[in-house]
Biopython code that builds the backbone (N, CA, C, O; Angstrom):
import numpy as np
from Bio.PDB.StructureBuilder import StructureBuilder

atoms = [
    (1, "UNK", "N", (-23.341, 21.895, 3.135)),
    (1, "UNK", "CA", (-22.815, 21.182, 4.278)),
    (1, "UNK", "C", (-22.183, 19.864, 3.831)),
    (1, "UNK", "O", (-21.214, 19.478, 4.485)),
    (2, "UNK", "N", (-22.639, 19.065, 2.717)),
    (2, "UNK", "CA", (-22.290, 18.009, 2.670)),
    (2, "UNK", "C", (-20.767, 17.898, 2.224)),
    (2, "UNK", "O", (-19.904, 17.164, 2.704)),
    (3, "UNK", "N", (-20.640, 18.962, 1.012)),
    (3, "UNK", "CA", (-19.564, 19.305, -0.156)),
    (3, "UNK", "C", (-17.956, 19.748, 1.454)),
    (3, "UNK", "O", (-16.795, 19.339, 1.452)),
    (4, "UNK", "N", (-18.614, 20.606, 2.453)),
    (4, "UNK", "CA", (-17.930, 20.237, 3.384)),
    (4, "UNK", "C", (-17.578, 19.622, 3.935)),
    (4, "UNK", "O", (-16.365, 19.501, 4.109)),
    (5, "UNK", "N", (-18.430, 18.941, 4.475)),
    (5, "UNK", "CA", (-17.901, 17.566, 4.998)),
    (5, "UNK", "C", (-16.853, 16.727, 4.409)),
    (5, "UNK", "O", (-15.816, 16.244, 4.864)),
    (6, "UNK", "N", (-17.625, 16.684, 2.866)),
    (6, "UNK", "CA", (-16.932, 15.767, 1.950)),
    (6, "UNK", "C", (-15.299, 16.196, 2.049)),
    (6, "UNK", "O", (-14.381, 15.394, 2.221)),
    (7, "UNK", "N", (-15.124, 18.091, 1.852)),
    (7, "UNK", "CA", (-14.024, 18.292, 1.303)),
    (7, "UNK", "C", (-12.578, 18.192, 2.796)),
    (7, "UNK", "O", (-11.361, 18.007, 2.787)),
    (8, "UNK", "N", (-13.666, 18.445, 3.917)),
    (8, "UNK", "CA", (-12.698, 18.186, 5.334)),
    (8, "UNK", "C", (-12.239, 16.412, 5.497)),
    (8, "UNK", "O", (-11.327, 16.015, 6.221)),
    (9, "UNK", "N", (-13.218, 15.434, 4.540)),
    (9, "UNK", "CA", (-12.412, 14.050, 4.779)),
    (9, "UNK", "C", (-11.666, 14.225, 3.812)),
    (9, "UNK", "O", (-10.619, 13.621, 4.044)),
    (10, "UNK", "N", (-11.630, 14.743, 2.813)),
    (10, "UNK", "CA", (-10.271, 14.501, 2.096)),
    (10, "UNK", "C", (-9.004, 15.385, 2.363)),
    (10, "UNK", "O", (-7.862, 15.134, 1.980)),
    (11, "UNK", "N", (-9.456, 16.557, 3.152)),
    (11, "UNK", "CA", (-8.019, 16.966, 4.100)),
    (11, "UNK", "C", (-7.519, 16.269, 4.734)),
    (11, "UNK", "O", (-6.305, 16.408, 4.886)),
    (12, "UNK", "N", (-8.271, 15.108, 5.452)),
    (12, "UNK", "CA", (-7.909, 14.713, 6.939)),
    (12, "UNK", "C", (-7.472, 13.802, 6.036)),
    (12, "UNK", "O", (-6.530, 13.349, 6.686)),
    (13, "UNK", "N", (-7.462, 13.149, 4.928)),
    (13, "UNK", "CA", (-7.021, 11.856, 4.465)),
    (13, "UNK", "C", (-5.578, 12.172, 3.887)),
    (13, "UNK", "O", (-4.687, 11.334, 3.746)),
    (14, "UNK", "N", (-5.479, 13.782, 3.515)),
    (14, "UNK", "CA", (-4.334, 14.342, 2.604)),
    (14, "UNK", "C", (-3.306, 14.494, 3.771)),
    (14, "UNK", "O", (-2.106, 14.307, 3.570)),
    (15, "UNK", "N", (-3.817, 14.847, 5.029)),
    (15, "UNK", "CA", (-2.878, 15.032, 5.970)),
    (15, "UNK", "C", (-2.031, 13.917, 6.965)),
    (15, "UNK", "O", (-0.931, 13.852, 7.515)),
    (16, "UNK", "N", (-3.299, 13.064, 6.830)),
    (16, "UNK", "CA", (-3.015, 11.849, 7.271)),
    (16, "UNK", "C", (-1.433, 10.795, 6.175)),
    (16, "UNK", "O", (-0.416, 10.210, 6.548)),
    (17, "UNK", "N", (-1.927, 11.001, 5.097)),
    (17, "UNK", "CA", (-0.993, 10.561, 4.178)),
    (17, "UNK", "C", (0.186, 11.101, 3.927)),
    (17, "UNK", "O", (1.020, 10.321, 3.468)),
    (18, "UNK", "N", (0.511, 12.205, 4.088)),
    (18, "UNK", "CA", (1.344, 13.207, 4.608)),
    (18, "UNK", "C", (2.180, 12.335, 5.781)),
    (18, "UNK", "O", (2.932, 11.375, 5.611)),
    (19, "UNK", "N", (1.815, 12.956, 6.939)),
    (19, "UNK", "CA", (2.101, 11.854, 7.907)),
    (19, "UNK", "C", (3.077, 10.702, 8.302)),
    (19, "UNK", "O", (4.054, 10.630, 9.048)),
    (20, "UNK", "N", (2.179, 9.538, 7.218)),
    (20, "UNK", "CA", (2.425, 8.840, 7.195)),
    (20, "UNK", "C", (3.722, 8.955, 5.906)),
    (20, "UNK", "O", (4.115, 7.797, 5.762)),
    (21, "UNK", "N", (4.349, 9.692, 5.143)),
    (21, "UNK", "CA", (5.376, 9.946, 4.558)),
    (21, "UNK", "C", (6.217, 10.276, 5.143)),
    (21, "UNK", "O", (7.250, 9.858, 4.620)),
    (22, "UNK", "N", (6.446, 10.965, 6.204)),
    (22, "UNK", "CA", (7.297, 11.723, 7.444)),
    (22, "UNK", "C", (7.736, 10.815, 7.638)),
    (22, "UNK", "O", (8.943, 10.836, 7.398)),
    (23, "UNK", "N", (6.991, 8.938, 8.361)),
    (23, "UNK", "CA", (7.012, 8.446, 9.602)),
    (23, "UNK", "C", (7.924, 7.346, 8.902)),
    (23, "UNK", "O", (8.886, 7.478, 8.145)),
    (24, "UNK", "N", (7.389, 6.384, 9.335)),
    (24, "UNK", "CA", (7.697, 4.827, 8.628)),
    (24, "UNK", "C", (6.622, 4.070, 7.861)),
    (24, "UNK", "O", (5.973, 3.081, 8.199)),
    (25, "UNK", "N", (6.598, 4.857, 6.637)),
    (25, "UNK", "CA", (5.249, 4.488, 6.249)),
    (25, "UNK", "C", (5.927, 3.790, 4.869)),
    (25, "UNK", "O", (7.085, 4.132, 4.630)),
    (26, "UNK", "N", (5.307, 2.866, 3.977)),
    (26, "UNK", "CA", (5.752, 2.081, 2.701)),
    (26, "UNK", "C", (5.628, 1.305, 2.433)),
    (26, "UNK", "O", (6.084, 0.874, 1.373)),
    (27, "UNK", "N", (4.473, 0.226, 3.771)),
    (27, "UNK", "CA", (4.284, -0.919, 3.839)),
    (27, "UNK", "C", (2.934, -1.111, 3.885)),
    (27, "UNK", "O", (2.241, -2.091, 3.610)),
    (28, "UNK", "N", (2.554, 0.497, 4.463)),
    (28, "UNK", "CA", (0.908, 0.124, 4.566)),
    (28, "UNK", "C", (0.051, 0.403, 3.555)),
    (28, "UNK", "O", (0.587, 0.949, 2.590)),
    (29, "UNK", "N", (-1.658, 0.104, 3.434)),
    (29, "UNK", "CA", (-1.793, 0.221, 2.475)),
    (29, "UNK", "C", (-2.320, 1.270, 1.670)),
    (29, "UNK", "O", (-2.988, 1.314, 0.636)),
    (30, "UNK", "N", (-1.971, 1.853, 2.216)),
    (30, "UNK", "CA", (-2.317, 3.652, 2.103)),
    (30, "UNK", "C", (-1.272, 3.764, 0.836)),
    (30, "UNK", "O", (-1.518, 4.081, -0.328)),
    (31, "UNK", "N", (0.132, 3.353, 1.528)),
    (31, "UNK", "CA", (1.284, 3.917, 0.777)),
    (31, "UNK", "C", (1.577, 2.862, -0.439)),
    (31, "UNK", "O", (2.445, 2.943, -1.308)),
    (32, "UNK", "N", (0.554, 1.808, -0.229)),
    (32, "UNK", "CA", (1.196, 0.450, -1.661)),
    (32, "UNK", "C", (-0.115, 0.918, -2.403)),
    (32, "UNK", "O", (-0.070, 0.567, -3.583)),
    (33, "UNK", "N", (-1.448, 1.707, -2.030)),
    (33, "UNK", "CA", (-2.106, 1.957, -3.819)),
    (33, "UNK", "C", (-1.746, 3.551, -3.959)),
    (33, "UNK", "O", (-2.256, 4.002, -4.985)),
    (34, "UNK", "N", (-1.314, 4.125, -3.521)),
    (34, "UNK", "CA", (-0.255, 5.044, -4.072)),
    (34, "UNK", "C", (0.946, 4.911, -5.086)),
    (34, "UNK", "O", (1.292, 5.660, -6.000)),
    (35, "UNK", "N", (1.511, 3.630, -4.598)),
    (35, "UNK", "CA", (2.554, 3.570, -5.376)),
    (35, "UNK", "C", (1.996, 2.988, -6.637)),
    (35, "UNK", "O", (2.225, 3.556, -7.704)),
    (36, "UNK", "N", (1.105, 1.626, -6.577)),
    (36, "UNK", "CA", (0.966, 0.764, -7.458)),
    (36, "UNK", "C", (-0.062, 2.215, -8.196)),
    (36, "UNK", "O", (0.439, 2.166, -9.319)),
    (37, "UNK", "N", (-0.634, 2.862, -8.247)),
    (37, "UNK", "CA", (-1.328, 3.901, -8.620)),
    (37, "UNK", "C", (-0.205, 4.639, -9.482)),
    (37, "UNK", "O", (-0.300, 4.919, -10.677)),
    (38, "UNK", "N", (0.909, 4.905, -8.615)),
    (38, "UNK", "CA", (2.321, 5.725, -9.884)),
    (38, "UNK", "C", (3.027, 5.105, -10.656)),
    (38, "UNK", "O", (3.657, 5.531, -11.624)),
    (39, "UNK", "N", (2.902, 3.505, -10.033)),
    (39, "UNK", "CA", (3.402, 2.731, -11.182)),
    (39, "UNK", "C", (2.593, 2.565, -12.745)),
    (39, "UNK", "O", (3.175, 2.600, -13.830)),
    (40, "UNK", "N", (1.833, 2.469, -12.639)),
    (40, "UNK", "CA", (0.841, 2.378, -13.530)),
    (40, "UNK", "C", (0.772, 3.715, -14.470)),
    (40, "UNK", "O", (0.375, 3.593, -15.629)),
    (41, "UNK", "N", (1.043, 4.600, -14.114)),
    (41, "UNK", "CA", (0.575, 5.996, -14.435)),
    (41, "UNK", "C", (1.165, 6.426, -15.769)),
    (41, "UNK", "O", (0.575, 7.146, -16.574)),
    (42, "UNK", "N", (2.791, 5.750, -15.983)),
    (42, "UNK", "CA", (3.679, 5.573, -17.285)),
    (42, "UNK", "C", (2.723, 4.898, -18.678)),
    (42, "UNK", "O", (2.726, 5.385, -19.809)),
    (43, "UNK", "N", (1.952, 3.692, -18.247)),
    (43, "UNK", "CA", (1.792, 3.268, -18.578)),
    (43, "UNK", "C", (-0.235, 3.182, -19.563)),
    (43, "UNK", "O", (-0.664, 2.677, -20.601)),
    (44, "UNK", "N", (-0.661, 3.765, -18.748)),
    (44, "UNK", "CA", (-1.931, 4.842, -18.527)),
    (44, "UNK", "C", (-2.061, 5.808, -19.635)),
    (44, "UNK", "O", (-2.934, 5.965, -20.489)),
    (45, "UNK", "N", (-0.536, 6.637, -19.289)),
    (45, "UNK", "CA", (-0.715, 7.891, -19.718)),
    (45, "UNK", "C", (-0.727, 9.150, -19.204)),
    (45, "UNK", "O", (-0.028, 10.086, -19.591)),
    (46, "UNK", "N", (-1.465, 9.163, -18.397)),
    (46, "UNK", "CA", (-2.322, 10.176, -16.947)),
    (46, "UNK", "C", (-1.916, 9.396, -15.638)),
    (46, "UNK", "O", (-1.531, 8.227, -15.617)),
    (47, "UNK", "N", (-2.063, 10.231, -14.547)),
    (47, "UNK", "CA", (-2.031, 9.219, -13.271)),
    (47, "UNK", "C", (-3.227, 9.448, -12.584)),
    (47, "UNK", "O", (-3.533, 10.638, -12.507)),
    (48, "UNK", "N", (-3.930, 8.710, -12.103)),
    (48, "UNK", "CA", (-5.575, 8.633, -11.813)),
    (48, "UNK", "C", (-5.462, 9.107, -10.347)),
    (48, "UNK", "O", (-4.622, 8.730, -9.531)),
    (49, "UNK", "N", (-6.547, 10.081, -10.139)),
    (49, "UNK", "CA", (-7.117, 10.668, -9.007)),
    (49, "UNK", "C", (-6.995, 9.669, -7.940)),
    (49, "UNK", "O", (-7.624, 8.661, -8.263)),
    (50, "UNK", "N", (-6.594, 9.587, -7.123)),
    (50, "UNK", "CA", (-6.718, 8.724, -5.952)),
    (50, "UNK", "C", (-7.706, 9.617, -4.200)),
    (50, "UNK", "O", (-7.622, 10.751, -3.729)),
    (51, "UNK", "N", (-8.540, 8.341, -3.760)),
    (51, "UNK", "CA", (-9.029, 9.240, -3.001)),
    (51, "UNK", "C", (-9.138, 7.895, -1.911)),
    (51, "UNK", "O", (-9.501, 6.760, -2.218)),
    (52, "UNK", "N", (-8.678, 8.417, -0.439)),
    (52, "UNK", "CA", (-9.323, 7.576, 0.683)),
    (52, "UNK", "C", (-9.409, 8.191, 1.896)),
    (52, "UNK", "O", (-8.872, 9.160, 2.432)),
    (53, "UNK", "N", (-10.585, 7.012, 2.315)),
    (53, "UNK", "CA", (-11.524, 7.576, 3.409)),
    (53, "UNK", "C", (-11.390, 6.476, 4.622)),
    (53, "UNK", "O", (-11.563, 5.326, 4.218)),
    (54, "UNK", "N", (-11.214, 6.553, 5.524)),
    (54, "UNK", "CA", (-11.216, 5.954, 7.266)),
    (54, "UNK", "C", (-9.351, 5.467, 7.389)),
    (54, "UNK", "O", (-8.566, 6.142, 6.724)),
    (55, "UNK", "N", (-8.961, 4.643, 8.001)),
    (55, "UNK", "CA", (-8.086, 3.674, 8.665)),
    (55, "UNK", "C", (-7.577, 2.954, 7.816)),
    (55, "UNK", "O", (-7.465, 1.741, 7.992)),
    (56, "UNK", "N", (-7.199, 3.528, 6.807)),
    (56, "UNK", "CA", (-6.773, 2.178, 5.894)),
    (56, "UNK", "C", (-5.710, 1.148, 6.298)),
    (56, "UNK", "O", (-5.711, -0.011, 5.883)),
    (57, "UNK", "N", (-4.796, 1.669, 7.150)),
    (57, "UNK", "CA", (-3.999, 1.154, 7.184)),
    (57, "UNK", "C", (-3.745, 0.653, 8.736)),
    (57, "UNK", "O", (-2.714, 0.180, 9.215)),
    (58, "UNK", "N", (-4.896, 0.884, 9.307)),
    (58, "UNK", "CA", (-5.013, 0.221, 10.395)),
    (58, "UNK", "C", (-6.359, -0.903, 10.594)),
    (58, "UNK", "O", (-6.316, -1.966, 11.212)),
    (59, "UNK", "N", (-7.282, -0.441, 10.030)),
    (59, "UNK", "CA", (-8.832, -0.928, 10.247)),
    (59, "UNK", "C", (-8.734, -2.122, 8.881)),
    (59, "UNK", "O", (-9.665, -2.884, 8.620)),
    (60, "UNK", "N", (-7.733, -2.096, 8.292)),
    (60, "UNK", "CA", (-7.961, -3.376, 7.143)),
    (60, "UNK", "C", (-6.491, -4.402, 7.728)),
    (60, "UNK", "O", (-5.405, -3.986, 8.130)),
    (61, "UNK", "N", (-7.007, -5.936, 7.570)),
    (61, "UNK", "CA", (-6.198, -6.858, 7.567)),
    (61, "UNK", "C", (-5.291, -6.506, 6.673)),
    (61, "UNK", "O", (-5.580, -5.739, 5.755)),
    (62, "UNK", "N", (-3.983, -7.064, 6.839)),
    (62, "UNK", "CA", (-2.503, -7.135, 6.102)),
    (62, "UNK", "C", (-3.207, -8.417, 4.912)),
    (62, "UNK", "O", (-2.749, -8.156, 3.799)),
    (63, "UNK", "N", (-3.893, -9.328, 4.867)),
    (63, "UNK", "CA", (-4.758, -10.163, 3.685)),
    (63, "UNK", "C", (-5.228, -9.909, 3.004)),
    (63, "UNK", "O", (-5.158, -10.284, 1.834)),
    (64, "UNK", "N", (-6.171, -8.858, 3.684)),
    (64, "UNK", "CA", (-6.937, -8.284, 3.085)),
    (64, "UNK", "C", (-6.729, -7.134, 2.107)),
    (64, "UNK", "O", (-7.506, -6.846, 1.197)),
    (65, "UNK", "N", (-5.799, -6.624, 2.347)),
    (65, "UNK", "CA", (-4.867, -5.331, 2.125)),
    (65, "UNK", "C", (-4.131, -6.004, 0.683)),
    (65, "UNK", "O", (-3.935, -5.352, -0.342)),
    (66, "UNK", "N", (-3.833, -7.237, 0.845)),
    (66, "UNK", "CA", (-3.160, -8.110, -0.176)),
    (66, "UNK", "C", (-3.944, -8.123, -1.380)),
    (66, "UNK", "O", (-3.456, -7.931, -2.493)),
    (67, "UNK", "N", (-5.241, -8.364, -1.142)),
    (67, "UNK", "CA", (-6.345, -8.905, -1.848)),
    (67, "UNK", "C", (-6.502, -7.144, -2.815)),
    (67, "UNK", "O", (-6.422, -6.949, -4.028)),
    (68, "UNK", "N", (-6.710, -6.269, -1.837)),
    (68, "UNK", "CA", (-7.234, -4.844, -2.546)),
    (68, "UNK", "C", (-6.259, -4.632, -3.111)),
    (68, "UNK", "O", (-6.575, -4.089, -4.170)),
    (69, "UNK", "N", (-4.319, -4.829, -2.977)),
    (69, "UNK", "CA", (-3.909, -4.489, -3.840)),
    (69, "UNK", "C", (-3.695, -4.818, -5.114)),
    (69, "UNK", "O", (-3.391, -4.053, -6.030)),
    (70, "UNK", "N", (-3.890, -6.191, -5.163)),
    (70, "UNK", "CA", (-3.768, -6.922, -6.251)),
    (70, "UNK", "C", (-5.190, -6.758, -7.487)),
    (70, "UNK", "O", (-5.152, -6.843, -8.715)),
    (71, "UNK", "N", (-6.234, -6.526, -6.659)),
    (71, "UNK", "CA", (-7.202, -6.362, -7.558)),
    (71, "UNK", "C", (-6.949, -4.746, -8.062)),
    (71, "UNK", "O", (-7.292, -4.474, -9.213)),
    (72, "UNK", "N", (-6.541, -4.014, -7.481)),
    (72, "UNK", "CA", (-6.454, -2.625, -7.654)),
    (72, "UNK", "C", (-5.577, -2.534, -8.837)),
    (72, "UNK", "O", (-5.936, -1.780, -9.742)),
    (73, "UNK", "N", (-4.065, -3.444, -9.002)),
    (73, "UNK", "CA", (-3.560, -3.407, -9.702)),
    (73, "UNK", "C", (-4.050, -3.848, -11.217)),
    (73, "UNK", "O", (-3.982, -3.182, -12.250)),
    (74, "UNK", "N", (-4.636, -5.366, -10.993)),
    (74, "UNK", "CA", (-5.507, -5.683, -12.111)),
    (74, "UNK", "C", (-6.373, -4.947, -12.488)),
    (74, "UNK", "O", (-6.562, -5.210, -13.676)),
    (75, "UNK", "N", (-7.273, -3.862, -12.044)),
    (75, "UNK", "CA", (-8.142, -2.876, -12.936)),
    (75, "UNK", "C", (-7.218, -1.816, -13.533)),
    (75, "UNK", "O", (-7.257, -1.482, -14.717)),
    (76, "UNK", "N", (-6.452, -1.356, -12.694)),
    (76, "UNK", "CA", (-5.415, -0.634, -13.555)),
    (76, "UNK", "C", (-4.933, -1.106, -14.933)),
    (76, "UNK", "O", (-5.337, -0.609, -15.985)),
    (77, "UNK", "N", (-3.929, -2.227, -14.838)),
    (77, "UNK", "CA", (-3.629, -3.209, -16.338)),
    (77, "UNK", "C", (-4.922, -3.165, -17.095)),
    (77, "UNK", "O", (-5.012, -2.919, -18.298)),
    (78, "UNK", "N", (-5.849, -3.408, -16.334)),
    (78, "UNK", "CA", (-7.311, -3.312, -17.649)),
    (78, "UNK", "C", (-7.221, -2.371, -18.413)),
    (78, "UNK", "O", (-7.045, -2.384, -19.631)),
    (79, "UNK", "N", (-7.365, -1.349, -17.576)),
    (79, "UNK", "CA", (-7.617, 0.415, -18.151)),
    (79, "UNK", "C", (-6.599, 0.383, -18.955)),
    (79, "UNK", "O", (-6.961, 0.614, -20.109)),
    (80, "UNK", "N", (-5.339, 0.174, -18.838)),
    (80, "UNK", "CA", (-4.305, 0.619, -19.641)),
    (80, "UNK", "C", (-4.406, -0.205, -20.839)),
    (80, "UNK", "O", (-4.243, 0.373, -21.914)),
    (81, "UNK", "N", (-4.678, -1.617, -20.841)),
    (81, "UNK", "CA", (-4.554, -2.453, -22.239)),
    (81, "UNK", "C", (-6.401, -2.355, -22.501)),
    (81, "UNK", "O", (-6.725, -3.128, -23.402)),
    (82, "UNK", "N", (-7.400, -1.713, -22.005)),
    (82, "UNK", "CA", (-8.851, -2.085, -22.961)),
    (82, "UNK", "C", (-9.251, -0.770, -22.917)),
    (82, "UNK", "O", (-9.365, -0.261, -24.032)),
    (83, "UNK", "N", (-9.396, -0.357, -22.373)),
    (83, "UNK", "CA", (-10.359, 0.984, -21.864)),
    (83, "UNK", "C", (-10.284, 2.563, -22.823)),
    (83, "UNK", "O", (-11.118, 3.399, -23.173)),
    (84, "UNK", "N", (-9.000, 2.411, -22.962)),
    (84, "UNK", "CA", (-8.828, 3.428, -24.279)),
    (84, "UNK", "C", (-9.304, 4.844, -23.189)),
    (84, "UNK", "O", (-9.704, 5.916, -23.642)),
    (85, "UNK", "N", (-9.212, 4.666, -22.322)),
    (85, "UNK", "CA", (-9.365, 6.057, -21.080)),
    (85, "UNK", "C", (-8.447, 7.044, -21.050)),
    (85, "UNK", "O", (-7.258, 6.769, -21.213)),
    (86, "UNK", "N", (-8.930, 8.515, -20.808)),
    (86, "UNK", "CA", (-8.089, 9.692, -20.107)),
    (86, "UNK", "C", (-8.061, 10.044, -18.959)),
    (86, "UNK", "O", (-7.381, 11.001, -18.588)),
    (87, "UNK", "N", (-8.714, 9.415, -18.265)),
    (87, "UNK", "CA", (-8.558, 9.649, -16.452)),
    (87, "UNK", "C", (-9.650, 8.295, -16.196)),
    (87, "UNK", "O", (-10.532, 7.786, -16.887)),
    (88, "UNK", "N", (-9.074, 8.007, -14.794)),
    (88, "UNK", "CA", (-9.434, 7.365, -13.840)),
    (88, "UNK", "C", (-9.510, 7.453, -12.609)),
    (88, "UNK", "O", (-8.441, 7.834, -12.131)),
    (89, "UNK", "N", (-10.376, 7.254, -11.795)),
    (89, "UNK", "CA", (-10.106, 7.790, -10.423)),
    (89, "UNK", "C", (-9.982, 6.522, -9.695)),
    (89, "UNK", "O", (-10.405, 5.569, -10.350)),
    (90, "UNK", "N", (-9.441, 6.176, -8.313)),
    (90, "UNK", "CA", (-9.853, 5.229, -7.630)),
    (90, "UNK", "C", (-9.760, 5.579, -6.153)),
    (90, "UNK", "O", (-8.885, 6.294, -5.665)),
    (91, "UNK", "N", (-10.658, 5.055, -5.559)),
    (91, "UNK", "CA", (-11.495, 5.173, -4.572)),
    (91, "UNK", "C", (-11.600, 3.939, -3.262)),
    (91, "UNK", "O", (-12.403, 3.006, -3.274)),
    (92, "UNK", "N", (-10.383, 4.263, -1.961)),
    (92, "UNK", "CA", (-10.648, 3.279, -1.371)),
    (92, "UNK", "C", (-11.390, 3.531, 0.023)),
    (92, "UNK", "O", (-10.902, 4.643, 0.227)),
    (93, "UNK", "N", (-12.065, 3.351, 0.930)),
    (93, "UNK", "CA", (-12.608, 3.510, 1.940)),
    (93, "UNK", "C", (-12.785, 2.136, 3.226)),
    (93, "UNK", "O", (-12.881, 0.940, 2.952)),
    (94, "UNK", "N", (-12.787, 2.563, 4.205)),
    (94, "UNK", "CA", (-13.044, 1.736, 5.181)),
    (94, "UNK", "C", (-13.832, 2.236, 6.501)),
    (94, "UNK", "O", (-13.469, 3.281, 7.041)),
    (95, "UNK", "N", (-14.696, 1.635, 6.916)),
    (95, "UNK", "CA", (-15.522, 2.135, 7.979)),
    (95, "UNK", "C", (-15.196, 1.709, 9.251)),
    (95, "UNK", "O", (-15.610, 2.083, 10.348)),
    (96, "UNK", "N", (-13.978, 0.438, 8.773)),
    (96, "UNK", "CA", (-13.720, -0.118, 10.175)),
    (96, "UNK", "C", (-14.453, -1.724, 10.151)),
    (96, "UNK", "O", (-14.102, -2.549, 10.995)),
    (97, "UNK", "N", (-15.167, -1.957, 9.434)),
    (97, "UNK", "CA", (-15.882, -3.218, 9.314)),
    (97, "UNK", "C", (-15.853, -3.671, 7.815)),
    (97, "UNK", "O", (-15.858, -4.886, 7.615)),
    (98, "UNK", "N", (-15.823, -2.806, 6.720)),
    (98, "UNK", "CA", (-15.845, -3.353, 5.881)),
    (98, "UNK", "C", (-15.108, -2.243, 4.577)),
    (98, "UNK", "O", (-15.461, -1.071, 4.449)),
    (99, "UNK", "N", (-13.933, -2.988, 3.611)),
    (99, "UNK", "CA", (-13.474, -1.949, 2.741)),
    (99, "UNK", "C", (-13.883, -2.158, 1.620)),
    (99, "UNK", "O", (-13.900, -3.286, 1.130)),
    (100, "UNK", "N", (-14.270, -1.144, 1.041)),
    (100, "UNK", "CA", (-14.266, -1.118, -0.706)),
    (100, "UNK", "C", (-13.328, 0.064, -1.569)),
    (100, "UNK", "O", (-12.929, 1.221, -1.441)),
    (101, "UNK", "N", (-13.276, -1.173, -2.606)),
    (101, "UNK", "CA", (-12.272, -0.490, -2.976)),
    (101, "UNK", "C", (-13.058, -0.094, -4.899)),
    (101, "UNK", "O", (-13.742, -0.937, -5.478)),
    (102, "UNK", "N", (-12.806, 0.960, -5.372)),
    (102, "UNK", "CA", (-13.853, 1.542, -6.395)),
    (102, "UNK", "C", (-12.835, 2.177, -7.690)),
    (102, "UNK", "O", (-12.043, 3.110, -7.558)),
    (103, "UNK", "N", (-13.017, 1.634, -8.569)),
    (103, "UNK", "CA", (-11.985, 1.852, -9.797)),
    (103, "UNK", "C", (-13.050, 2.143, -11.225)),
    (103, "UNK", "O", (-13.792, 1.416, -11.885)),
    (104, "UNK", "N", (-12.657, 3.654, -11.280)),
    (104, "UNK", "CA", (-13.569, 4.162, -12.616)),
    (104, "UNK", "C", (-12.773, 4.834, -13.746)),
    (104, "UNK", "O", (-11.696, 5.384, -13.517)),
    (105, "UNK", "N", (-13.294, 4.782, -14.901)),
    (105, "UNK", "CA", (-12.466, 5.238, -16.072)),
    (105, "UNK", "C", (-13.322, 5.732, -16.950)),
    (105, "UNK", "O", (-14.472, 5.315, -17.090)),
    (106, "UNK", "N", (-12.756, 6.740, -17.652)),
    (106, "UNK", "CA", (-13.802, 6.851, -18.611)),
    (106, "UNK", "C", (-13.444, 6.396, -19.899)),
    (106, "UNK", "O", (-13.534, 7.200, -20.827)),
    (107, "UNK", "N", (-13.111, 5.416, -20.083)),
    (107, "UNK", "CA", (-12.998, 4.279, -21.504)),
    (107, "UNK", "C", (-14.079, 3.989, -21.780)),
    (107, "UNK", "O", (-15.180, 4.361, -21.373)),
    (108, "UNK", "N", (-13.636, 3.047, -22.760)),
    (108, "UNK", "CA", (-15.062, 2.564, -23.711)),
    (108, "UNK", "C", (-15.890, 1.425, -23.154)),
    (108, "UNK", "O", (-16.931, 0.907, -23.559)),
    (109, "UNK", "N", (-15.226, 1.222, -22.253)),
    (109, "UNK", "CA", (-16.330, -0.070, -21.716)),
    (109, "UNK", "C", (-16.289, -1.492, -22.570)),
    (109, "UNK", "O", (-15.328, -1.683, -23.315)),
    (110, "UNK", "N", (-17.201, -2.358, -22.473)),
    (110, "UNK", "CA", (-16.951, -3.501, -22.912)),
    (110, "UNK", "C", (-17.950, -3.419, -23.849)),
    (110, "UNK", "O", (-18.999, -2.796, -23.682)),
    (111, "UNK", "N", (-17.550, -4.228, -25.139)),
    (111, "UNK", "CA", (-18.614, -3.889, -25.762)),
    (111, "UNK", "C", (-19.734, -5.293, -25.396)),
    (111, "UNK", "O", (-19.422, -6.196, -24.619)),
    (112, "UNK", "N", (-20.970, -5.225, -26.089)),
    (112, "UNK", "CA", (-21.641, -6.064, -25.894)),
    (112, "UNK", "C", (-21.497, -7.498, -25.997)),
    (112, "UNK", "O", (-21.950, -8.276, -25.158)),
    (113, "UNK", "N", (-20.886, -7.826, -26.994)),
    (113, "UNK", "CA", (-20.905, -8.789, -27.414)),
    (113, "UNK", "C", (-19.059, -9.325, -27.267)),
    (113, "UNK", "O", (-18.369, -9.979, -28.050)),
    (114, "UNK", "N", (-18.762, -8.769, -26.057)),
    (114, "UNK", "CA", (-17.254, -8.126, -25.971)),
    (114, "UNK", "C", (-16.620, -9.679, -25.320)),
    (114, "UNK", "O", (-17.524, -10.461, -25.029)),
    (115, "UNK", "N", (-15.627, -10.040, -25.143)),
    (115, "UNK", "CA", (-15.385, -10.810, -23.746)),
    (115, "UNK", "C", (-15.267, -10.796, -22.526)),
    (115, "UNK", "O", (-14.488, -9.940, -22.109)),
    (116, "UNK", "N", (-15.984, -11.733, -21.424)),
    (116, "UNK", "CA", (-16.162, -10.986, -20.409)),
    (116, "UNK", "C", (-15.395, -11.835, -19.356)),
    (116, "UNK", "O", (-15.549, -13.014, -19.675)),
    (117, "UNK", "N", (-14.631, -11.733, -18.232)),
    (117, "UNK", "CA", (-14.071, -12.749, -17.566)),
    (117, "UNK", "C", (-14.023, -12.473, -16.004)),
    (117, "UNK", "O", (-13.537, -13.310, -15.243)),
]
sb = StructureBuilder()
sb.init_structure("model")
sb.init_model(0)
sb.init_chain("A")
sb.init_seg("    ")
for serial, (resi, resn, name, xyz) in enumerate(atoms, 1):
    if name == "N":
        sb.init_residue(resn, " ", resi, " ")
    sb.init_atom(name, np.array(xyz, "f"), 0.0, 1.0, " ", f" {name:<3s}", serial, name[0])
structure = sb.get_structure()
């Protein structure tokens, strides 16, 4: 039941995004970590799994929206100049009250004694 659930929000998110390609969509932020997601992807190597869940582009501030893209972009540049990764996924969601936004790779990580900022 769950793996269902799971796999009907990511229809409704695939269709939704869809959609929003038809319409007047390019501004919201559905459609800017998409892009900043293909921009990156040259640069990567691979282009990373993208996945989202609720209203993104209604239930998040246009600030706020500012804020996720810019950090979204900066983990990307990470991955590409430290991480030494072959896929990445990223992961944005909103419940309507609060968004997170979730950026994974499977690189090497930092090392211990690594720099950290």
């Amino acid at each position: 039941v769950d793996d269902l659930d799971e796999t009907i929000k990511i229809i409704r998110s695939t269709i939704f995004g869809l959609r929003a390609r038809t319409g007047t969509a390019g501004s919201g932020l559905r459609a800017r970590v998409v892009r900043a997601v293909g921009e990156a992807a040259p640069v990567l190597g691979f282009t990373p799994g993208v996945r989202m869940e609720g209203l993104v582009d209604t239930d998040v501030p246009p600030e706020v929206a500012d804020h996720v893209v810019a950090v979204l972009t900066e983990a990307l540049t990470n991955i590409a100049r430290h991480a030494r990764a072959g896929r990445a996924q990223v992961t944005l969601t909103t419940d309507g009250t609060e968004v997170c936004l979730t950026v994974s790779d499977s690189g090497v990580g930092i090392a211990p004694d690594g720099r950290r900022s």
